[in-house]
VEXDREN-2710 file (C-alpha; in Angstrom, 1 decimal):
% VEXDREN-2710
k/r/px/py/pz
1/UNK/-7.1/-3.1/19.3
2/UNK/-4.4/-0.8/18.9
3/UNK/-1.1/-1.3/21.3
4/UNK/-2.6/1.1/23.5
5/UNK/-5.8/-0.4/24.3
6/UNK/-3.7/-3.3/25.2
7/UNK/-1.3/-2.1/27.5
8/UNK/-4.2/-0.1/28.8
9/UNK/-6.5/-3.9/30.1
10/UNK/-2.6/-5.7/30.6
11/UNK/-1.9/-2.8/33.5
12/UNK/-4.8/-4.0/35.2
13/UNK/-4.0/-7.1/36.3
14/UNK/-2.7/-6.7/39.3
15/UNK/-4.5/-7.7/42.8
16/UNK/-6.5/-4.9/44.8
17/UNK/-7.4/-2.8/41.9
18/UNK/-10.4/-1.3/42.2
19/UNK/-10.5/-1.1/38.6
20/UNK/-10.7/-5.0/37.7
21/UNK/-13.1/-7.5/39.2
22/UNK/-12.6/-11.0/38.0
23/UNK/-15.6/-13.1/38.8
24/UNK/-14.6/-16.7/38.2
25/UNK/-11.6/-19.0/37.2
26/UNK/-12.0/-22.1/35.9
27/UNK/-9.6/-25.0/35.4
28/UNK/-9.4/-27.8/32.8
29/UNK/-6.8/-29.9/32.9
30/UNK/-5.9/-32.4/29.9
31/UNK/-4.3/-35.3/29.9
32/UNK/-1.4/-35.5/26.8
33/UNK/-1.8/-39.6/26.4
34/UNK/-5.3/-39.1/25.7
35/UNK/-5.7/-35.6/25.1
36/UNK/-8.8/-35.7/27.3
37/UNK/-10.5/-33.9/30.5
38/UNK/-8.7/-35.0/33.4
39/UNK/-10.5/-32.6/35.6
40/UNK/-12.0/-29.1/35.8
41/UNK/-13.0/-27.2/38.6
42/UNK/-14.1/-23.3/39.0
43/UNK/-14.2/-21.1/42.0
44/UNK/-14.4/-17.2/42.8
45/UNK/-11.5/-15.4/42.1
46/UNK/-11.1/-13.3/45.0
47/UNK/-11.4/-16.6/47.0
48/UNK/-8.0/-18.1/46.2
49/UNK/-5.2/-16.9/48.6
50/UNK/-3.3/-13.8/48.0
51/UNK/0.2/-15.5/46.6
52/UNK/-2.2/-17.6/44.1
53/UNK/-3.6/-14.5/42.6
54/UNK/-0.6/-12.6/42.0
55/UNK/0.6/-16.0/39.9
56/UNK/-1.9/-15.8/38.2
57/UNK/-2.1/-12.1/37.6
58/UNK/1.6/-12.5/36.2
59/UNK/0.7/-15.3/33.7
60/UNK/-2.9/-13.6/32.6
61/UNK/-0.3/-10.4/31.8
62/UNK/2.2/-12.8/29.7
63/UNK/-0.8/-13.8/27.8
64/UNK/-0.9/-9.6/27.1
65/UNK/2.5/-9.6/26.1
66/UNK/4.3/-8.5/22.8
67/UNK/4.0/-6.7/20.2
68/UNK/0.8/-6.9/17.3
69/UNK/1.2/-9.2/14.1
70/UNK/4.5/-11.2/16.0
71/UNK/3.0/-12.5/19.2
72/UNK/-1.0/-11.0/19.6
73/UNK/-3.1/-11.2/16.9
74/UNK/-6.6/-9.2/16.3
75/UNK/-8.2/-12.0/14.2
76/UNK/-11.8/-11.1/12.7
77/UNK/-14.3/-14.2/13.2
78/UNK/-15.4/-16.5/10.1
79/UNK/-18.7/-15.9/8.9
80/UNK/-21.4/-19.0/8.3
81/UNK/-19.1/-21.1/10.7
82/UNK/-21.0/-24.1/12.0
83/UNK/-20.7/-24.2/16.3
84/UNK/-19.1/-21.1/16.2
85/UNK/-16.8/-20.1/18.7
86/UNK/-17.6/-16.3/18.5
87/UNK/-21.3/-17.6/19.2
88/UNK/-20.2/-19.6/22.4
89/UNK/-17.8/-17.1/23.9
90/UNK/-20.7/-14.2/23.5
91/UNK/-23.5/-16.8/25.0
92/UNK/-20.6/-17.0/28.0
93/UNK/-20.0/-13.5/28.3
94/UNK/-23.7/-12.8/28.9
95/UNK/-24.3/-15.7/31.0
96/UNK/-25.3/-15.0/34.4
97/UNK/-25.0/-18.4/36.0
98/UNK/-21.6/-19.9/36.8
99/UNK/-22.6/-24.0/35.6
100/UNK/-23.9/-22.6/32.1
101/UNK/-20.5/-20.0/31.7
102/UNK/-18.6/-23.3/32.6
103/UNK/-20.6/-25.4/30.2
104/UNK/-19.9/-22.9/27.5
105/UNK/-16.1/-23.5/28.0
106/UNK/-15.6/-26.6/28.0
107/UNK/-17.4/-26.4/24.5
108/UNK/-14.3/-24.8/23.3
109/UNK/-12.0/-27.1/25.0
110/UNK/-13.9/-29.9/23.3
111/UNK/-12.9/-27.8/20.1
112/UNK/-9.4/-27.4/21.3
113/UNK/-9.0/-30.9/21.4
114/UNK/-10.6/-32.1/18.7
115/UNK/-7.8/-33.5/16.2
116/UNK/-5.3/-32.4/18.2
117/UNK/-2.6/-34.4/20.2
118/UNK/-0.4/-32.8/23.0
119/UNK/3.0/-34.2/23.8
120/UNK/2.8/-32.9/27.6
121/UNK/-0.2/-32.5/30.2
122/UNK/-2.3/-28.7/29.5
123/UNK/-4.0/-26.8/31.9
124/UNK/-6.5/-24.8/29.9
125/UNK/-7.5/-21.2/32.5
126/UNK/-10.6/-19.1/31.9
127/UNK/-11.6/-15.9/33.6
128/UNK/-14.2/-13.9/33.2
129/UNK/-14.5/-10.3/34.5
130/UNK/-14.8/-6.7/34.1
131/UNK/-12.4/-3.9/34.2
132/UNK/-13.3/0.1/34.3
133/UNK/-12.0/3.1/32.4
134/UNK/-12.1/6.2/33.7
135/UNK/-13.5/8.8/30.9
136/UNK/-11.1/11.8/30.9
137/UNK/-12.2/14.9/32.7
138/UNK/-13.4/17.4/29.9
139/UNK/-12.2/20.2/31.5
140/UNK/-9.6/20.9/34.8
141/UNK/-12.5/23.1/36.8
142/UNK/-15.0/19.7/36.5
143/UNK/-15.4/19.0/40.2
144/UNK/-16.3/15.2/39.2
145/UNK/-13.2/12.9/39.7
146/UNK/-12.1/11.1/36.5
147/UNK/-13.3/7.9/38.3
148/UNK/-16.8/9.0/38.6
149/UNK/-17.4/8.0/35.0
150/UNK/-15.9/5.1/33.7
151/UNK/-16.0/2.6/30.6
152/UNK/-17.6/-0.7/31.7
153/UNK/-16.1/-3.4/29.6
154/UNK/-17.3/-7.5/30.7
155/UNK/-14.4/-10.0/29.1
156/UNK/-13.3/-13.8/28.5
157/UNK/-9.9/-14.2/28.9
158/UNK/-7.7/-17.9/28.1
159/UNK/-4.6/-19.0/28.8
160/UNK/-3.1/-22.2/28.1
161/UNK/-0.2/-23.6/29.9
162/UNK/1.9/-27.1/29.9
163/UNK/2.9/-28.9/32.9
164/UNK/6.4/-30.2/33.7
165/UNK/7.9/-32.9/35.9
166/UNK/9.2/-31.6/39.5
167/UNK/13.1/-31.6/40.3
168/UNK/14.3/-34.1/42.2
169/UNK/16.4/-32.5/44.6
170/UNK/18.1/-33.3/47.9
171/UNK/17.4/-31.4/51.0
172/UNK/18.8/-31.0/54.7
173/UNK/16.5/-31.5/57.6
174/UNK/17.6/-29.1/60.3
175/UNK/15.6/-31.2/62.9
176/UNK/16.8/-34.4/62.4
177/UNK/20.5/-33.1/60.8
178/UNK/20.2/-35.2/57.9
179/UNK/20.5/-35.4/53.6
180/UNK/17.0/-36.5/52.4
181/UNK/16.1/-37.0/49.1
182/UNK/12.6/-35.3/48.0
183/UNK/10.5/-36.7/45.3
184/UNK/7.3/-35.2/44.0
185/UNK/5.0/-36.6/42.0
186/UNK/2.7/-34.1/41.6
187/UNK/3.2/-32.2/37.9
188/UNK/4.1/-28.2/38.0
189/UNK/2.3/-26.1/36.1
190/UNK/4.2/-23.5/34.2
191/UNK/2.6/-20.0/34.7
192/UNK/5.6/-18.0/34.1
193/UNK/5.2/-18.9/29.9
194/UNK/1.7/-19.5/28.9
195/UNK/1.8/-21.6/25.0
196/UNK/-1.5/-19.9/24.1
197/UNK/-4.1/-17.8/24.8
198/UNK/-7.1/-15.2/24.1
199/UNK/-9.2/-12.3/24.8
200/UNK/-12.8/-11.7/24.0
201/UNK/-13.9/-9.6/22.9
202/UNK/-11.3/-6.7/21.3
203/UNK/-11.7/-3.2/22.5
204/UNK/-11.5/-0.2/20.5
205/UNK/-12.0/3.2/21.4
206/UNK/-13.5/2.3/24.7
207/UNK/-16.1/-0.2/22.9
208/UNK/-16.1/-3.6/23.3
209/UNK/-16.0/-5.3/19.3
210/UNK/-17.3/-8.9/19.6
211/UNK/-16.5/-9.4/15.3
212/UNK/-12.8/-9.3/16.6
213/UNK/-10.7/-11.6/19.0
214/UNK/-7.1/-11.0/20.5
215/UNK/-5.3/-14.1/20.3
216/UNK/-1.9/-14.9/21.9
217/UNK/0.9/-17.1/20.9
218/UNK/3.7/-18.6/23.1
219/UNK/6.4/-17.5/20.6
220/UNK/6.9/-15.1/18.3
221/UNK/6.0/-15.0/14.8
222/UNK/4.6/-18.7/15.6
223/UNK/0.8/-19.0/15.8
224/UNK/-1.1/-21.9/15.4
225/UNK/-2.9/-21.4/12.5
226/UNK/-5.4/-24.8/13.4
227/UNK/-5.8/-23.0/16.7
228/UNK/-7.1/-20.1/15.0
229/UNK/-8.9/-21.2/12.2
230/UNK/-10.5/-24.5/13.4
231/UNK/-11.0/-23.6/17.1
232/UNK/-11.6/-19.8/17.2
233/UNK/-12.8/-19.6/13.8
234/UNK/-11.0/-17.0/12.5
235/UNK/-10.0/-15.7/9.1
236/UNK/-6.5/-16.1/7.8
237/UNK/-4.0/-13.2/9.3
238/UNK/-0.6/-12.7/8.5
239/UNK/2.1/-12.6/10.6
240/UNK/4.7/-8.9/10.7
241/UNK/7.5/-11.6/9.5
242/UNK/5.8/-12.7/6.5
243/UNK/4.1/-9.2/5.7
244/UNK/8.0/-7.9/5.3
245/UNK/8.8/-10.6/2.6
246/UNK/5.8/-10.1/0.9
247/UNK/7.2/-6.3/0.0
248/UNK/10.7/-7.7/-0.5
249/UNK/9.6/-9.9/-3.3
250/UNK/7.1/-7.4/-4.4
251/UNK/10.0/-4.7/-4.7
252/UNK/12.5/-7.2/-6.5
253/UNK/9.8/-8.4/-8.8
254/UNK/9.6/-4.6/-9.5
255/UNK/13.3/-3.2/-9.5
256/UNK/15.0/-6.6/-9.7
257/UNK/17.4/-9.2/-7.4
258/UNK/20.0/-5.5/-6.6
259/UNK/19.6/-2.4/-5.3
260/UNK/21.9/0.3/-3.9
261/UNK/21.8/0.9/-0.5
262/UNK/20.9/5.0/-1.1
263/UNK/18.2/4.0/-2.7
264/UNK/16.6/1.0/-0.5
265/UNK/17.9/3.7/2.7
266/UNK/14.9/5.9/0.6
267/UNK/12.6/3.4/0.8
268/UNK/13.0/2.5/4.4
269/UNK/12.6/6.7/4.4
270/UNK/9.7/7.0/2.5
271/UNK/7.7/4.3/4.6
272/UNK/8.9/6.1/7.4
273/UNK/7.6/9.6/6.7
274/UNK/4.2/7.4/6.1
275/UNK/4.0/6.2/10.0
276/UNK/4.8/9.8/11.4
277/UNK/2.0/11.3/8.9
278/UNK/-0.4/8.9/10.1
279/UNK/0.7/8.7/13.9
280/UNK/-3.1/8.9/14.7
281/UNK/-4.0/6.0/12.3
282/UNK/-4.2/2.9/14.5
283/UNK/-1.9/0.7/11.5
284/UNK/-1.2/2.9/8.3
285/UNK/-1.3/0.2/5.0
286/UNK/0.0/0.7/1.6
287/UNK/-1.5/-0.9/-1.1
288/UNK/0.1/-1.5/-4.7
289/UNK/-0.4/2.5/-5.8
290/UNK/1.3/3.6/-2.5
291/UNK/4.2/1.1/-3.3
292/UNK/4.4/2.5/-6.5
293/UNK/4.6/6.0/-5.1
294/UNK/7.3/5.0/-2.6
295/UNK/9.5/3.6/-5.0
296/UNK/9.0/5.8/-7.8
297/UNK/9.9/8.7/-4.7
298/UNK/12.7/6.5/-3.3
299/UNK/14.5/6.8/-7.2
300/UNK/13.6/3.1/-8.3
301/UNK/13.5/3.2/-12.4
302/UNK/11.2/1.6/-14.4
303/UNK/8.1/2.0/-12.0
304/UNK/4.9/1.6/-13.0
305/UNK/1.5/0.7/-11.8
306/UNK/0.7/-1.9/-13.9
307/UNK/4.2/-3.4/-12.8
308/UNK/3.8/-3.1/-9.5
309/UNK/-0.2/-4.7/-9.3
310/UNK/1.5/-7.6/-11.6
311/UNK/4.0/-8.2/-8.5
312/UNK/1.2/-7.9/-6.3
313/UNK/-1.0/-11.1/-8.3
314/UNK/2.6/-12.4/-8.3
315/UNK/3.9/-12.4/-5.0
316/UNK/0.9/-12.9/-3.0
317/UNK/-2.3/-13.3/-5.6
318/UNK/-4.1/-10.3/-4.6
319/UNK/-3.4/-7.0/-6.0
320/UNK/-6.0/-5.7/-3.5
321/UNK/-3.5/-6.8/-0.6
322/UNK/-2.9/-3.9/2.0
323/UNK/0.5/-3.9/3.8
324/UNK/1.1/-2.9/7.4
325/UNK/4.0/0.0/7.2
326/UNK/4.9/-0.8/10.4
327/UNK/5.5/-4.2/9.9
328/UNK/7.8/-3.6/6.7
329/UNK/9.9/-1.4/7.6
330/UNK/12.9/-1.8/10.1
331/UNK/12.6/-0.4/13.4
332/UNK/13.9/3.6/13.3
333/UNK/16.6/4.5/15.7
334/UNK/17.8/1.1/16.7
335/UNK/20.4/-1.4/14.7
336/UNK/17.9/-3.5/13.5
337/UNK/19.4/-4.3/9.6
338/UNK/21.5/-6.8/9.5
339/UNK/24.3/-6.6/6.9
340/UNK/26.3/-10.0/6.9
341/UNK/29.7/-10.9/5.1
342/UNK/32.0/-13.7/5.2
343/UNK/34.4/-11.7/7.5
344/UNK/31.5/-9.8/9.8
345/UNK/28.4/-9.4/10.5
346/UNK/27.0/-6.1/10.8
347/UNK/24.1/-3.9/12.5
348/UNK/22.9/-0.7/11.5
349/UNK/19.9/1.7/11.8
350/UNK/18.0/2.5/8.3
351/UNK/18.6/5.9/8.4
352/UNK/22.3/5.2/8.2
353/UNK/21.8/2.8/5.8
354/UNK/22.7/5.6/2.9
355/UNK/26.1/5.7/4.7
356/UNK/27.1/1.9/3.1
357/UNK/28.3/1.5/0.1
358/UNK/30.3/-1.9/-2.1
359/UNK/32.9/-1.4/-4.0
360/UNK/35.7/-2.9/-5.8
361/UNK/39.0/-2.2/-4.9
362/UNK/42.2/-4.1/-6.6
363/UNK/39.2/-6.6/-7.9
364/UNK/38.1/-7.9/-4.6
365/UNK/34.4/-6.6/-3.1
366/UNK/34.7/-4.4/-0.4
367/UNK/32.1/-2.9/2.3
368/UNK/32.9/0.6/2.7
369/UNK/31.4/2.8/5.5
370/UNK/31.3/6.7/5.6
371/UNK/32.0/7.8/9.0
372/UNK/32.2/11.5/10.8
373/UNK/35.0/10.5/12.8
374/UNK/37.7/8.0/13.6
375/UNK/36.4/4.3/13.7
376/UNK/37.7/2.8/17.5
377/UNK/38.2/-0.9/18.0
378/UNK/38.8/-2.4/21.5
379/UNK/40.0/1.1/22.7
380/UNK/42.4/1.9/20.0
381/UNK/41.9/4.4/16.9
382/UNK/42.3/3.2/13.4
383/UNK/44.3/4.6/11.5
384/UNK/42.9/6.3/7.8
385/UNK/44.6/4.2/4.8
386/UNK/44.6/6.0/1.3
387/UNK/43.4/3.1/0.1
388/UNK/42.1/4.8/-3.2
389/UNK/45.8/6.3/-3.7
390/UNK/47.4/2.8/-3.7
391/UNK/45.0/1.6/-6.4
392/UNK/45.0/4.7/-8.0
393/UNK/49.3/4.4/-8.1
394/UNK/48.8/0.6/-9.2
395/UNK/46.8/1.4/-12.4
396/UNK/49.4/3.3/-13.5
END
């Protein structure tokens, strides 16, 4: 799934739209001393009272949320896996009657808490359902509406969420004009930060790909890798962090521990120019010969490609790794590189990175910035120093 089809099935969630029907939602609650089933309980969706729906709508979109490789993965399922989870969720998808869907569930839960110990109570949600999209109108004579033909797509989709103790509070009774002191004992479940989640299966290009999962992680650049692995059975996946140290240490092992900032800002440039000549590719990869093309292009000496696959076997022990560009490079037209000093700390945009330069001056390291015009701090214009002159008058 690209970030499109996503944001295209996280719109949906929303009550009285015709375009999303969710069947059934089922409940397991867990109990963290023993990490065992409590309770479950299903019922029809559309049976639960208005104000329930749209909390849940809310959470089910949080489970949506963020952006691919940091906080959703699309995870490919292990082959050969023994009780498969891909097998289970596909048996539930196609299941007709609600007691086998539910028995096929609480199969995963029983995976889910297999060797696995939570430090608060978990209420584990399922939902399963359909949602519609329209196919675009071929032509703007057609006479069909655009929601004459749709896409049909059937999904599971999970959220996990903890529990936490209620406030004890004090309250006023207007009735009998008096301070009370309210204690409840019954635990509240967090919907507005779900810790976990999935959806089966992924979509692409308006067809449903039950090889692929889209799991969900309560915090970025954080997944549970047993969660993945052991319970959804999925194959290894790296995350957008570690993606963007991989190509650090693939570019030092290949142009060393420094570099000038003209010629990492060419990088950053070159990477770029990738994404916007493949804005129709869903994620745009460079393997170790487009590396070596980018730096050879960005002015790195010394490049080569039997360099560059040795820093590959290096770094991450496959020459035949493919990195996401969008997940090494820092985001265009915002101040997202950091430049820190002892004195400051400093945010720029990569194409302005060519702009920053160190140099020495009277033997000290200095950070020296080109700008257009004068620099303004707290309202007042700085005045230009001929900083150059004075050393220049102090050599001689």
């Amino acid at each position: 799934m690209n970030k499109k089809d996503i944001a295209n099935i996280r719109k949906q969630f929303k009550i009285n739209n015709d375009l999303l029907n969710i069947h059934e939602i089922f409940h397991v609650y867990i109990l963290k001393e023993s990490s065992e089933i409590y309770h479950h309980q299903s019922s029809p969706f559309e049976l639960l009272e208005q104000e329930q729906q749209e909390l849940f709508m809310d959470n089910f979109k949080k489970v949506l949320s963020g952006q691919l490789d940091e906080k959703l993965f699309e995870l490919k399922f292990q082959r050969d896996v023994e009780n498969n989870s891909q097998l289970i969720l596909h048996q539930g998808l196609l299941s007709n009657d609600t007691e086998e869907w539910k028995s096929h569930m609480l199969r995963l839960v029983e995976k889910m808490l297999k060797d696995k110990q939570y430090d608060m109570d978990i209420v584990i949600t399922f939902i399963r359902g359909e949602y519609m999209k329209p196919m675009k109108r071929r032509n703007e004579e057609a006479e069909e509406s655009e929601r004459d033909k749709v896409y049909s797509h059937s999904f599971i989709l999970c959220s996990m969420n903890k529990t936490q103790d209620p406030k004890k509070e004090l309250l006023f009774d207007y009735v009998e004009k008096e301070f009370k002191y309210n204690f409840v004992v019954d635990p509240i479940i967090n919907l507005k930060a779900p810790i976990s989640g999935f959806l089966f299966p992924c979509f692409t290009d308006n067809a449903a790909d039950v090889n692929h999962i889209l799991y969900s992680t309560g915090k970025k650049y954080e997944p549970d890798y047993h969660f993945m692995e052991e319970v959804l059975n999925a194959e290894e996946i790296m995350t957008a962090a570690e993606d963007k140290i991989v190509f650090e240490e693939v570019v030092r092992k290949v142009a060393g521990d420094q570099i000038n900032t003209s010629t990492l800002s060419n990088v950053y440039e070159e990477i770029h120019q990738v994404l916007e000549e493949n804005e129709e590719e869903d994620t745009p990869k460079l393997d170790y010969k487009d590396v070596e093309k980018v730096l050879k292009s960005s002015g790195v000496e010394d490049v080569n490609t039997e360099k560059v696959e040795t820093a590959f076997k290096t770094v991450i022990d496959d020459e035949r790794y493919e990195l996401k560009a969008n997940n090494i490079i820092p985001k265009y037209n915002s101040k997202s590189i950091k430049i820190k000093t002892k004195a400051a700390d400093i945010s720029i945009s990569p194409q302005d990175l060519r702009y920053v330069r160190q140099v020495k001056l009277d033997g000290k390291l200095c950070l020296m910035i080109e700008v257009e015009e004068n620099t303004v701090i707290e309202g007042f214009e700085m005045i230009p120093e001929a900083l150059f002159e004075k050393a220049k008058e102090n050599e001689e």
